[in-house]
N, C-alpha and C positions, 0 to 999 in steps of 0.2 A: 178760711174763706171769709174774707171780711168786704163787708160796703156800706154805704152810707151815699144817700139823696136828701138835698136840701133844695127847695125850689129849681133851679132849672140847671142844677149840677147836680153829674151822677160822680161816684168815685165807686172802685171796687178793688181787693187786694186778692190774691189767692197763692198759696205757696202747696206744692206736693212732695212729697218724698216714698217713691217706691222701691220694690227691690223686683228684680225677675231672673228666676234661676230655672235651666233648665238641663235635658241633656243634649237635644236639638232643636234647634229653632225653627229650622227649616222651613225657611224663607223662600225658596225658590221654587221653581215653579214646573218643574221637570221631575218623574223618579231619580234618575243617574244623580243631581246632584243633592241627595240626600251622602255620598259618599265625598262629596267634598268639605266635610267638618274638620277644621283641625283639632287634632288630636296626636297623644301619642303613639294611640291605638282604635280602630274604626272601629272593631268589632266589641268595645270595651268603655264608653265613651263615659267621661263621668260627669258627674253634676259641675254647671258652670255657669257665668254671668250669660244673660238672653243677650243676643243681638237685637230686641225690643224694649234692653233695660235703660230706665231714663229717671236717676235716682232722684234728682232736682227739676223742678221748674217753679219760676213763679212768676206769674201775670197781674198786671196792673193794668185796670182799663178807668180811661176819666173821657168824659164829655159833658157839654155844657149845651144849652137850645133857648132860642132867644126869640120871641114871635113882635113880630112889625107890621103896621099895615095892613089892621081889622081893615074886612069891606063886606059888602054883601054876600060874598064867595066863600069868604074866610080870607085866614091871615099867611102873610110871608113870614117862611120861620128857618132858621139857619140851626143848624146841629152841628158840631166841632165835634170830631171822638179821637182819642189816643188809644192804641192799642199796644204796650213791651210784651215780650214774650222771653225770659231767659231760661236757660235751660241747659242739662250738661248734654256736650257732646256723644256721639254713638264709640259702641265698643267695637274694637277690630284684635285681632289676634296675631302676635309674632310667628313666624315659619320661616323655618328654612328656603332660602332663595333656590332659583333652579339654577343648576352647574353647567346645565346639558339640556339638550331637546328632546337624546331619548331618555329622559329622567327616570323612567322605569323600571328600566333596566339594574337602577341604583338600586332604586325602592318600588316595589311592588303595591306599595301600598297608599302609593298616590294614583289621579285618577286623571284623567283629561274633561276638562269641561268643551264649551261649545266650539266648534269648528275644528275640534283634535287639540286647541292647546292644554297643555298641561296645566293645572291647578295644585299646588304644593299644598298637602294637608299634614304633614310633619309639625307639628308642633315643636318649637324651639327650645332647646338645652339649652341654657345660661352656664357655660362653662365658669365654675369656680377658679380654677388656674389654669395655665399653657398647657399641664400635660393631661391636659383634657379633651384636646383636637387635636386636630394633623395638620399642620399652615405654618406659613413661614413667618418668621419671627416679627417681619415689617407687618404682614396683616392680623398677626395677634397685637401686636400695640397698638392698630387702629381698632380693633374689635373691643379690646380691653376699656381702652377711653369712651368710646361708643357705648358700654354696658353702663360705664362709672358717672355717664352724662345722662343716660336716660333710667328714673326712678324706680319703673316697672322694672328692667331689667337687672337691676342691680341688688333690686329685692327678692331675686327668684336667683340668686347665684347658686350653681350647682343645683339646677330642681327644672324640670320640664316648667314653662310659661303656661298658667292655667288658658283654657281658650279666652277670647273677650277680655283677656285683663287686660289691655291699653282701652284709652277713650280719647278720640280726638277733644280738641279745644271746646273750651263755652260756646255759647250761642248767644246774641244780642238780638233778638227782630225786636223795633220800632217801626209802629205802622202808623198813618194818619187817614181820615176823611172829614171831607165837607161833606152835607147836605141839606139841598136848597129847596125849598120848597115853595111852589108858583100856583097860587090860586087858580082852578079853571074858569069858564067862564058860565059852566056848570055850577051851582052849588052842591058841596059834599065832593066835588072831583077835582084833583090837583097833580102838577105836575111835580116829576120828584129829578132833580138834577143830582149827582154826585161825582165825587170826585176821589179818588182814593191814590194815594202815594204807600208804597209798597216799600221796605229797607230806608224810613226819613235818614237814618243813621249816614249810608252812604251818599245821601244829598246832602246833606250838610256838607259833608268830607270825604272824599273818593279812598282816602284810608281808615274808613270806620266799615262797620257792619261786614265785614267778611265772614265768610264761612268758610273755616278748615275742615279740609278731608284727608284720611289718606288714599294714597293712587288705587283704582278697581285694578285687578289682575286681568287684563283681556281675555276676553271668552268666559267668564265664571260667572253663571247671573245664579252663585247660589247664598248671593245675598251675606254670606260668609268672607265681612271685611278680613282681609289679615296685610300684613305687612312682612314683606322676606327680610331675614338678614343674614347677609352673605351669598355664598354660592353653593350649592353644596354638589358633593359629589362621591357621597356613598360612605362607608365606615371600614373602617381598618378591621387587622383580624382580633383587636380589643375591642371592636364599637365604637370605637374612637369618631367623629364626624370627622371627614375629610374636607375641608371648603378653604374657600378664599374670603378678601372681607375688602372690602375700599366704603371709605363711610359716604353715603348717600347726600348729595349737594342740597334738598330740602327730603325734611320728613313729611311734610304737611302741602297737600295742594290747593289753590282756592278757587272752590265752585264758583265758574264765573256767573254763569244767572244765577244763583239764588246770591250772592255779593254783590247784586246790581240795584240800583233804586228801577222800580218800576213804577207806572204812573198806569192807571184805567180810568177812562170817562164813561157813567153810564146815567139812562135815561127811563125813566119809567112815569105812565100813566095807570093815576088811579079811580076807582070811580067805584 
C-alpha cells in the first residue's frame, strides 16, 4: 500500500494477495443447502479453495482538486477522482451434468435445491483414458479435447476436480467522478454537485469492461458456483460414469449490469 500527495494531487497504489481455504463456505442462506457442496463425498468433505477466495487485487486511485473563485462564501472547487479496481475472478467447481430429472435415483447423494430442482454435487472424475467411462466413441473425442483445452481439467486427469478449482476470468472496474463545489450564499455552507461514471472502461468501448461468469444452476442459491460437464447418468457395475458429452457453445456468460457503464447524478447541501 503505497501513496503520495503533492499539492492538489492525490495518488494511491495497493496490491493484496490472500489465500482462503475452507471445508464449507456455506454461502447460502437456507439449512438444506448446506448439502449442496460439491464433493465426492458430503459426509466427508475435505479442505478446499473458499468460494470467498480472492488471491489478487490491486487498486489504484488518483485525483486532483483545483479551487477558483475566492468570494466572500468561499471558493469554487472541482475534484477529478479515478478509481481501477482489478482482481481475479471467483472460484466455481466442475460436476457432473444432470442426465435425467429424476437424477436420484442415479445417485442418492445429490440433493434438490429451490423449487424441487436438482443441484448436482458429484464432483467431476477427469477421466485419464476412454476405458474410464461408458459413452460412445463420438462423445469421448469431444470430452477428450474439451479436457486437453481446458488447463484445470487436464491437470486433474484421472483424479476427482478439487472443489473451487476453476476461476472465471480477471476483473477490470474503472471508475470515475467529478465534484463541484457551489459556494452558498451562507458562509461556511456549500453546495456539492457530483457526477459519478460507473465501468468508464465500457464507455469508452462497448467491448471493454465485461464481466465473465459461469451460468448459476436454476433454483441453487447455495452460493456454490460449479459448472456440469456432460450428462450423466449413473455408473456401470465397475463405477464406471455412464454419460454423454457435446462440448458447450460458450463456457463463460456476461453479466449484463455489472458489463454496463452506469452513470449517477447526486446533490448534496452542506452547512
Amino acid at each position: 500500500n503505497w501513496g503520495v500527495f503533492w499539492k492538489n494531487l492525490g495518488f494511491r497504489i495497493s496490491y493484496t494477495y490472500s489465500e482462503s481455504w475452507d471445508i464449507n463456505s456455506n454461502p447460502g442462506f437456507i439449512a438444506d443447502e448446506n448439502f449442496l457442496v460439491p464433493s465426492a463425498n458430503l459426509n466427508n468433505l475435505s479442505l478446499a479453495r473458499s468460494v470467498f477466495d480472492t488471491p489478487h487485487r490491486l487498486v489504484l486511485a488518483a485525483n486532483y482538486r483545483f479551487e477558483y473563485g475566492e468570494g466572500d462564501n468561499g471558493a469554487f472547487a472541482t475534484t477529478l477522482s479515478f478509481l481501477y479496481e482489478g482482481r481475479s475472478g471467483r472460484t466455481f467447481s466442475y460436476v457432473y451434468g444432470l442426465g435425467t430429472r429424476n437424477f436420484q435415483q442415479f445417485d442418492p447423494n445429490n440433493s434438490f435445491g429451490a423449487f424441487g430442482i436438482a443441484a448436482n454435487d458429484d464432483a467431476f472424475f477427469v477421466p485419464s483414458n476412454r476405458n474410464q467411462v461408458v459413452m460412445s466413441d463420438a462423445d469421448w473425442n469431444a470430452l477428450n479435447r474439451f479436457i486437453d483445452g481446458d488447463p484445470v481439467l487436464s491437470k486433474y486427469r484421472g483424479q476427482v476436480v478439487p472443489r473451487n478449482a476453476g476461476r472465471e476470468p480477471w476483473i477490470n472496474q474503472l471508475d470515475f467522478r467529478v465534484a463541484q463545489e457551489i459556494p452558498s450564499f451562507v458562509k461556511g455552507h456549500h453546495f456539492l454537485i457530483t457526477l459519478d461514471v460507473l465501468n468508464v472502461l465500457n464507455l469508452l468501448n462497448s467491448d471493454w469492461g465485461h464481466q465473465q461468469t459461469v451460468p448459476l444452476v436454476v433454483g441453487d442459491f447455495s452460493g456454490q458456483t460449479r459448472v456440469p460437464v456432460g450428462q450423466f447418468f449413473g455408473y456401470d457395475a465397475q463405477g464406471r460414469a455412464n454419460m454423454t458429452f457435446s462440448a458447450p457453445q460458450q463456457f463463460y456468460n456476461k453479466d449484463n449490469f455489472l458489463s454496463r457503464w452506469q452513470m449517477q447524478l447526486g446533490l448534496r447541501y452542506s452547512f
